[in-house]
TORPA-4810 file (N, C-alpha, C, O; in nm, 3 decimals):
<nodes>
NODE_1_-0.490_-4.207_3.930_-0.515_-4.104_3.832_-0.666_-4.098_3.805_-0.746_-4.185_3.769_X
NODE_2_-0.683_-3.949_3.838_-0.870_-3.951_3.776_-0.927_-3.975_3.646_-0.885_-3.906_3.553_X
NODE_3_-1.028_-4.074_3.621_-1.131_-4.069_3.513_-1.139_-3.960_3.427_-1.249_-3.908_3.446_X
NODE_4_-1.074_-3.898_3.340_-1.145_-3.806_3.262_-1.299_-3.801_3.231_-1.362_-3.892_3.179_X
NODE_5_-1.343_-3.694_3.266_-1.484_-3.658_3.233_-1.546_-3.710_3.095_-1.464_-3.702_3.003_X
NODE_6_-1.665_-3.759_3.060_-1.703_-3.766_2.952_-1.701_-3.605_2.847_-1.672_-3.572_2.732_X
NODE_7_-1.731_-3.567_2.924_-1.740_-3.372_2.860_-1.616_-3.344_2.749_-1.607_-3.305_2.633_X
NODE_8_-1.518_-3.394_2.870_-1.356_-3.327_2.825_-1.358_-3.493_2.662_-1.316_-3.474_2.548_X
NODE_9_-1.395_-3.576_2.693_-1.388_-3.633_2.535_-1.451_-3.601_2.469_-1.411_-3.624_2.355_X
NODE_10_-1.551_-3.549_2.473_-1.646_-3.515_2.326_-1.559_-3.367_2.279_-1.552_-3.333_2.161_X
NODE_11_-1.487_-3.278_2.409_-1.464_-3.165_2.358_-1.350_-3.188_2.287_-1.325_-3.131_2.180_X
NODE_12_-1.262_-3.289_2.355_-1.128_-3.297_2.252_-1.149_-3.362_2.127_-1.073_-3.327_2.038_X
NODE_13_-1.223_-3.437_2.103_-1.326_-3.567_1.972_-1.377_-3.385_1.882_-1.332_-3.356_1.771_X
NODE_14_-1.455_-3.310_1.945_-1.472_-3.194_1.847_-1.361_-3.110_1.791_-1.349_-3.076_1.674_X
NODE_15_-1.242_-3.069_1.941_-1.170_-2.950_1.826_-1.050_-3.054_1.771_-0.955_-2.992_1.725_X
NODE_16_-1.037_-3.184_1.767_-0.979_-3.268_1.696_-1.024_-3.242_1.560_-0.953_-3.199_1.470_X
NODE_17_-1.173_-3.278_1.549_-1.235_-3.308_1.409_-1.213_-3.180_1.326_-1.164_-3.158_1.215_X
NODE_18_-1.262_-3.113_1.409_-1.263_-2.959_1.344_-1.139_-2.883_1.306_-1.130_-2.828_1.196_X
NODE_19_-1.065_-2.881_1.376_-0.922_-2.859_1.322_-0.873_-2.950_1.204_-0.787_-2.896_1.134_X
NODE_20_-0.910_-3.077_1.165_-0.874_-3.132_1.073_-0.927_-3.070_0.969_-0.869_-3.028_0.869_X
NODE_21_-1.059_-3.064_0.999_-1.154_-2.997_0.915_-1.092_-2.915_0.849_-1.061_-2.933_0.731_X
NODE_22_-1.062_-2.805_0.920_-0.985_-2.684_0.901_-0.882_-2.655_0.793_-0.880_-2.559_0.717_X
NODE_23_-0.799_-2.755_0.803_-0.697_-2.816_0.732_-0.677_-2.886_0.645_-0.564_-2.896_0.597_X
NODE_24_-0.790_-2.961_0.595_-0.818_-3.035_0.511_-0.921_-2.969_0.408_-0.928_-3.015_0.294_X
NODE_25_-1.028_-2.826_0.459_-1.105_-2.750_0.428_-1.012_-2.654_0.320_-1.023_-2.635_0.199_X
NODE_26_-0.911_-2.600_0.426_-0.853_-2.487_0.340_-0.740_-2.533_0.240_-0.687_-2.457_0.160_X
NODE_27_-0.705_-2.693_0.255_-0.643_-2.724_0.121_-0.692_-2.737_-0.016_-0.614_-2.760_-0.108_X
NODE_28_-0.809_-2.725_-0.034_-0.926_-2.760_-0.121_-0.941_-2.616_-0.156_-0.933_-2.568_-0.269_X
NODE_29_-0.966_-2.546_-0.032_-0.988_-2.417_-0.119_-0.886_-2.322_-0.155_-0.908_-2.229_-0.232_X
NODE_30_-0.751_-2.348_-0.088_-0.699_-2.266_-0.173_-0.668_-2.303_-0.309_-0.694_-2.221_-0.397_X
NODE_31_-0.635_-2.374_-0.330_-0.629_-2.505_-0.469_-0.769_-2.467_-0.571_-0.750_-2.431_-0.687_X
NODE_32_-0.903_-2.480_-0.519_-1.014_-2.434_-0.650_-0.983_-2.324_-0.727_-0.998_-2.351_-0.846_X
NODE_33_-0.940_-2.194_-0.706_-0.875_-2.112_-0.818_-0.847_-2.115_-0.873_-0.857_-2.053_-0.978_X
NODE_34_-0.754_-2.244_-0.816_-0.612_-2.263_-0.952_-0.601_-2.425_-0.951_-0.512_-2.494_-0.902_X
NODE_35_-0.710_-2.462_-1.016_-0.731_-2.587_-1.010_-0.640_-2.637_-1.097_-0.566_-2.726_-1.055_X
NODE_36_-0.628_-2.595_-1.225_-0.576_-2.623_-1.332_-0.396_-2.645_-1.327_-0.326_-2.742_-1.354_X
NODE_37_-0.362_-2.489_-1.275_-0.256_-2.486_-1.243_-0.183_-2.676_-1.146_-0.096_-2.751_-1.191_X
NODE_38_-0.247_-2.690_-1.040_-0.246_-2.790_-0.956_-0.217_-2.883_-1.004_-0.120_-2.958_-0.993_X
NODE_39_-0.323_-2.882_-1.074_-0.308_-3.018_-1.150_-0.202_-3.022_-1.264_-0.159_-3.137_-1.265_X
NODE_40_-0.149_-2.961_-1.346_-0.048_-2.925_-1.408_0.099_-2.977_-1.362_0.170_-3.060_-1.419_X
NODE_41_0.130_-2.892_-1.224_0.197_-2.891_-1.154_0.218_-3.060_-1.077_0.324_-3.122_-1.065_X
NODE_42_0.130_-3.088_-1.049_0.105_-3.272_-1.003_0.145_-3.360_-1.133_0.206_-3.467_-1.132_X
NODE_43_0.100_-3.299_-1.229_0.172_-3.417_-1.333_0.304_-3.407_-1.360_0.373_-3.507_-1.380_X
NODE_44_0.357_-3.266_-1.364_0.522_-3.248_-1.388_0.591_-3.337_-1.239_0.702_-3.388_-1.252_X
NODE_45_0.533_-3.347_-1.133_0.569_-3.401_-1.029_0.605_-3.552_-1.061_0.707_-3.619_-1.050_X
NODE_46_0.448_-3.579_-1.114_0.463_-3.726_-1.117_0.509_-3.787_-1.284_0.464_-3.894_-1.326_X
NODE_47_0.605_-3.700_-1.367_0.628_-3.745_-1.500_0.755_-3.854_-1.430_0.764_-3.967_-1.477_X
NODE_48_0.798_-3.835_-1.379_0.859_-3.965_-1.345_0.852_-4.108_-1.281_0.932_-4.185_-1.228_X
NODE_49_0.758_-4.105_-1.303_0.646_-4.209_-1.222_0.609_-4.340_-1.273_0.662_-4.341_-1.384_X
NODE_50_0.558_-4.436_-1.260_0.443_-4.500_-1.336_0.365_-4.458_-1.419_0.346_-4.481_-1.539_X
NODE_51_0.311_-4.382_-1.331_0.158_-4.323_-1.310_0.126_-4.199_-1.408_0.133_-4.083_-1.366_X
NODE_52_0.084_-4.232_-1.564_0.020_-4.115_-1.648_-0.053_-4.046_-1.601_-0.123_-4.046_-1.500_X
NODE_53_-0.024_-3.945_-1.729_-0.084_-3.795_-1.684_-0.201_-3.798_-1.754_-0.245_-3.703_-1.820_X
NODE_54_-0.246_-3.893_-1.743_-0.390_-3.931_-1.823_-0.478_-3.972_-1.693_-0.600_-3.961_-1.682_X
NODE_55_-0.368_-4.030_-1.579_-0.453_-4.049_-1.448_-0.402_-3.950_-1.350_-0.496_-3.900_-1.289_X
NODE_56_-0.290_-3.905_-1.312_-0.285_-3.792_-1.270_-0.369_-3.644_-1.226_-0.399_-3.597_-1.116_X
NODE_57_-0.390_-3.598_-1.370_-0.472_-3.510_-1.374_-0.613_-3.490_-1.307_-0.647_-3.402_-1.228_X
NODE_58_-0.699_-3.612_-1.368_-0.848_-3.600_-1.287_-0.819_-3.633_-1.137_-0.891_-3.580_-1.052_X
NODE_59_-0.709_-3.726_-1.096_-0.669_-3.709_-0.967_-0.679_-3.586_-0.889_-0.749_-3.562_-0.791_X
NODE_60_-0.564_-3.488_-0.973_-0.555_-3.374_-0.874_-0.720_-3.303_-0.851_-0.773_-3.278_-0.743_X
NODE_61_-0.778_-3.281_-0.996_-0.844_-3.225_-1.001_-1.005_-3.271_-0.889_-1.087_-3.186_-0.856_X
NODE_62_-1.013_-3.394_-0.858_-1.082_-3.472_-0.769_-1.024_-3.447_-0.649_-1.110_-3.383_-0.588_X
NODE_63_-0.959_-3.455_-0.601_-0.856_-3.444_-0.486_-0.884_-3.318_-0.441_-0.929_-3.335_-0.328_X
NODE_64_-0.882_-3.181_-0.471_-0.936_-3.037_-0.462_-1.088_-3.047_-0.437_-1.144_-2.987_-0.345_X
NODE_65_-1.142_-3.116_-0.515_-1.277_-3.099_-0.486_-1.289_-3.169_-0.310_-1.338_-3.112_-0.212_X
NODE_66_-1.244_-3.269_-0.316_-1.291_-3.381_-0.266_-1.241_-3.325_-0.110_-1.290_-3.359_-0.003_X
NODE_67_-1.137_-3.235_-0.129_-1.007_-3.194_0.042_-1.138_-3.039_0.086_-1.167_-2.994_0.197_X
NODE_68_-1.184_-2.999_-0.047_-1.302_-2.886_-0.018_-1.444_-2.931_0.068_-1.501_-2.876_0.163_X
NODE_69_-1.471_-3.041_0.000_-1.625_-3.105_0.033_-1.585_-3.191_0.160_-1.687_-3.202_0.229_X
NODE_70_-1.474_-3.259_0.220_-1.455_-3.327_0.289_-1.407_-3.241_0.436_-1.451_-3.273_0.546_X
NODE_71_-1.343_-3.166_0.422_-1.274_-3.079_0.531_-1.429_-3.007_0.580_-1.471_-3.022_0.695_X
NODE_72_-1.503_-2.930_0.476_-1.630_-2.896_0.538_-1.746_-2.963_0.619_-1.833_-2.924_0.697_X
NODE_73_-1.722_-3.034_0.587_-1.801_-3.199_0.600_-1.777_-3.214_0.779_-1.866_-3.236_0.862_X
NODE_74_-1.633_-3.194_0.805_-1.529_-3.215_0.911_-1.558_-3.110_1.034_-1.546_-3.121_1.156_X
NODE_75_-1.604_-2.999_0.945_-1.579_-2.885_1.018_-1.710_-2.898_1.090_-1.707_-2.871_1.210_X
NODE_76_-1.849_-2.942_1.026_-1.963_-2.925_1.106_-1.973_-3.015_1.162_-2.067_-3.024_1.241_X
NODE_77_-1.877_-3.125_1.145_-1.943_-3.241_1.176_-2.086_-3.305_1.104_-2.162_-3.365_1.179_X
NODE_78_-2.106_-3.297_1.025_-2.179_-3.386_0.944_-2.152_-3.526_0.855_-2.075_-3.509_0.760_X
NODE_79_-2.194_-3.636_0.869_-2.154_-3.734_0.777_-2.010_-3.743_0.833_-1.923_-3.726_0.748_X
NODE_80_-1.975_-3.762_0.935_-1.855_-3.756_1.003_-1.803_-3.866_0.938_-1.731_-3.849_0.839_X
NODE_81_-1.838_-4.014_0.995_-1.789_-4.096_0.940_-1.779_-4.116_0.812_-1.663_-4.146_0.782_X
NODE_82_-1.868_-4.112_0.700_-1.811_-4.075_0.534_-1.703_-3.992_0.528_-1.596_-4.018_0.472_X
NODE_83_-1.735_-3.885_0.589_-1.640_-3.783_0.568_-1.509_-3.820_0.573_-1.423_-3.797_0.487_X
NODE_84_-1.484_-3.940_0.785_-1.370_-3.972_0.783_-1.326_-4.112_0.685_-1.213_-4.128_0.641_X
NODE_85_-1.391_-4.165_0.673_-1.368_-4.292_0.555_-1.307_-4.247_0.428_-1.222_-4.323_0.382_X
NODE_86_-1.334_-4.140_0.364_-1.327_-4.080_0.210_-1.208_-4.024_0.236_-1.113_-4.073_0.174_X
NODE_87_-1.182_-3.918_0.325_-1.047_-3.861_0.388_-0.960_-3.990_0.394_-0.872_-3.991_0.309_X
NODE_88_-0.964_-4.091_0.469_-0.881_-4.162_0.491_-0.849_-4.243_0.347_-0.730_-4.268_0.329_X
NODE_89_-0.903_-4.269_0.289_-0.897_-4.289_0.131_-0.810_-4.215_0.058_-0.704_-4.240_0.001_X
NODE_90_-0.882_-4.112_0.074_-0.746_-3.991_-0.012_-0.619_-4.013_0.044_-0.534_-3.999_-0.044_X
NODE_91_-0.572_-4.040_0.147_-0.462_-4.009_0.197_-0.411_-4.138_0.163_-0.293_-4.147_0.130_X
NODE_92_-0.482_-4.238_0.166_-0.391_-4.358_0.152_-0.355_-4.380_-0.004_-0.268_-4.457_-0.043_X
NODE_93_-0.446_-4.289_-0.097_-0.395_-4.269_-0.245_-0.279_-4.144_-0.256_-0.192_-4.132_-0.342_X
NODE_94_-0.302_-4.074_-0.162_-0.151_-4.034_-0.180_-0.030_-4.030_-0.130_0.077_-3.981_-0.167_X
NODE_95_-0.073_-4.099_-0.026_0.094_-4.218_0.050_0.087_-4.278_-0.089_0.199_-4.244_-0.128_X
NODE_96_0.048_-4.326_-0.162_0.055_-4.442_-0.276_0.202_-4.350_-0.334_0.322_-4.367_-0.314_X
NODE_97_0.102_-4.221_-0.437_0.185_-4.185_-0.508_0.301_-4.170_-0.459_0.405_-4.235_-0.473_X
NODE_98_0.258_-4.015_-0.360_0.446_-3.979_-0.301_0.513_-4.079_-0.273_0.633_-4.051_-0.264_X
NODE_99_0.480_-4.226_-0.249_0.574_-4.309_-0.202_0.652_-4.388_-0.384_0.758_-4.440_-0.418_X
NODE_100_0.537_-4.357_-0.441_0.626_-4.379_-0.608_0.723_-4.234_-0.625_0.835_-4.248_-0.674_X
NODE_101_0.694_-4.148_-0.601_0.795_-4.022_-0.571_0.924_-4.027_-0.498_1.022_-3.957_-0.524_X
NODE_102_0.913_-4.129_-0.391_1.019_-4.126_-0.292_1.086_-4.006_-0.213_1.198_-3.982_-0.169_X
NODE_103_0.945_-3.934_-0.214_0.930_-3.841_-0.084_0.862_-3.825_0.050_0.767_-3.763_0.097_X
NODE_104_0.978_-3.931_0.100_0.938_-4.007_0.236_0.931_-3.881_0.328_0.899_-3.912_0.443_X
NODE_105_0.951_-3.755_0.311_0.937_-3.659_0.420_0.767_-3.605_0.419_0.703_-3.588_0.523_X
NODE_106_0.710_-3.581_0.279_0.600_-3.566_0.260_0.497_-3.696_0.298_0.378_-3.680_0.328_X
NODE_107_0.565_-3.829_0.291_0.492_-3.925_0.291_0.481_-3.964_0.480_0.410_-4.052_0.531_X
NODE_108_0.552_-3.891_0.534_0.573_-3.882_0.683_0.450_-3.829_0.740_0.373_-3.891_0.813_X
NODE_109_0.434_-3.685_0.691_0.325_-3.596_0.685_0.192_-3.617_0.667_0.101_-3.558_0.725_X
NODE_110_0.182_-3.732_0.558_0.039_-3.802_0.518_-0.001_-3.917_0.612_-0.117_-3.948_0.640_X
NODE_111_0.122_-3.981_0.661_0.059_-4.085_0.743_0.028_-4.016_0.874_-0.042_-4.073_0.957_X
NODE_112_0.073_-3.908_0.893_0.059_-3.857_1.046_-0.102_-3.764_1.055_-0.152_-3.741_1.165_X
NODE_113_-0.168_-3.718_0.926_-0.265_-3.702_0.863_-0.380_-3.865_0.883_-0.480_-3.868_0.954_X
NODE_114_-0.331_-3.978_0.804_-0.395_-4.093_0.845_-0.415_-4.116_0.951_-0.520_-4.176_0.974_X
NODE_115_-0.326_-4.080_1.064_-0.355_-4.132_1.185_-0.427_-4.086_1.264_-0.473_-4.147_1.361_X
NODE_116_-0.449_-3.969_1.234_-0.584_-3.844_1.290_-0.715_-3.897_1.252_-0.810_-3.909_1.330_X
NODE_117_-0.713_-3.926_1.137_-0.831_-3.985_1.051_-0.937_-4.099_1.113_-1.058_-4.115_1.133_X
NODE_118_-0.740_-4.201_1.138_-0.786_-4.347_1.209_-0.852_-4.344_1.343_-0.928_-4.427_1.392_X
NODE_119_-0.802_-4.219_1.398_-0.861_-4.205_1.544_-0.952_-4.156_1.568_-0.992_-4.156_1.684_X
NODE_120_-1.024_-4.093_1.464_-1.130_-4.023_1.463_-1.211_-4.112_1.457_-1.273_-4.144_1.559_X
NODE_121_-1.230_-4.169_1.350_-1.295_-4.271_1.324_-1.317_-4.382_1.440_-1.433_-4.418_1.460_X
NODE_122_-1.210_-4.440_1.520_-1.196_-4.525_1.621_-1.263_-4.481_1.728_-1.300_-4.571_1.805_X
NODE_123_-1.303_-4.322_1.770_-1.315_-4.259_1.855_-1.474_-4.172_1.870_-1.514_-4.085_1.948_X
NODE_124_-1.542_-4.251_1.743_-1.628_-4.182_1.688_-1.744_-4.158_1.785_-1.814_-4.064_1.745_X
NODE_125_-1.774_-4.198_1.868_-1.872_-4.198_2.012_-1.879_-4.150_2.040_-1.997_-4.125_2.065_X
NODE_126_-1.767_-4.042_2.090_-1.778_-3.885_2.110_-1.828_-3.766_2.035_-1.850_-3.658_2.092_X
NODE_127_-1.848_-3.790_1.890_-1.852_-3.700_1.854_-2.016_-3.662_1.858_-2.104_-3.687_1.776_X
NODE_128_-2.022_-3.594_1.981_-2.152_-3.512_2.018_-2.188_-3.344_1.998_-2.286_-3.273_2.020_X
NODE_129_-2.070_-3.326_1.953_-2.064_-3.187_1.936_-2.043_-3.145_1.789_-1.940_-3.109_1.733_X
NODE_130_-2.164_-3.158_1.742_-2.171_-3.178_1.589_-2.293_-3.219_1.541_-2.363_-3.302_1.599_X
NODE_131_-2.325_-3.161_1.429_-2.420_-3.180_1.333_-2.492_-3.318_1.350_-2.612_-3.322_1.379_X
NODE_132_-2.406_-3.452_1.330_-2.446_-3.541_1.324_-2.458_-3.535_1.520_-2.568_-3.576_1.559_X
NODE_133_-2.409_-3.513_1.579_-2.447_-3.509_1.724_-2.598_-3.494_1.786_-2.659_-3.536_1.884_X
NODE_134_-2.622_-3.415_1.681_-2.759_-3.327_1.701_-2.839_-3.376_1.646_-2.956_-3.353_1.674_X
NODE_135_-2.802_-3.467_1.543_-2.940_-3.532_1.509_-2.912_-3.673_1.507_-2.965_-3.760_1.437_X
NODE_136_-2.814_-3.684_1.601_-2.805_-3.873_1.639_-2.802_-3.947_1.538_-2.890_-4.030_1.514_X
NODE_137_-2.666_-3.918_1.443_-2.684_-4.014_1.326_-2.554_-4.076_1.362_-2.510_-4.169_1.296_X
</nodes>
């Protein structure tokens, strides 16, 4: 079996990142509108929980910011690795919750999210096609 090209990894290492980006970009923004709402909605989620709606709240409301500033982050490739470190953070705070939820179908979804994250990160050598590519950080 042939060597894959170095080329063909940096290109799959980019529309990997960037598609996360993507996805992680437009959860943030559709959510800033209705930030409030969100967060509202996340505490009625989690009133059965542990977990007050005294911590809840700035959660969601961090979480929007954070899926906005981070997915963009993703998309140019800049600060890749923060980017993927902080991402992978979030997600492992909310495997936390949903898993106090016991919505193992959503919590399916987040780890399969982590694992994009983990590989990115693992895989990070490639990423030449990008901001940080370009200026060798």
């Amino acid at each position: 079996m042939p060597v894959q090209p170095q080329s063909d990894r940096k290109l799959s290492y980019f529309l990997l990142r960037f598609t996360l980006g993507i996805s992680i970009f437009i959860h943030g923004m559709v959510r800033l509108p209705k930030m409030v709402a969100f967060a509202d909605g996340l505490v009625k989620q989690f009133a059965d929980t542990p977990l007050p709606a005294i911590l809840v709240r700035p959660f969601a409301m961090g979480l929007t910011v954070e899926e906005t500033v981070t997915g963009f982050l993703l998309i140019i490739g800049l600060w890749t690795r923060w980017a993927l470190i902080i991402g992978s953070l979030a997600m492992a705070a909310l495997v936390f919750g949903t898993s106090l939820r016991s919505d193992w179908p959503t919590v399916a979804i987040q780890l399969s999210y982590a694992a994009i994250y983990a590989a990115l990160l693992a895989t990070r050598e490639y990423n030449e096609l990008s901001v940080d590519g370009l200026t060798h950080n």
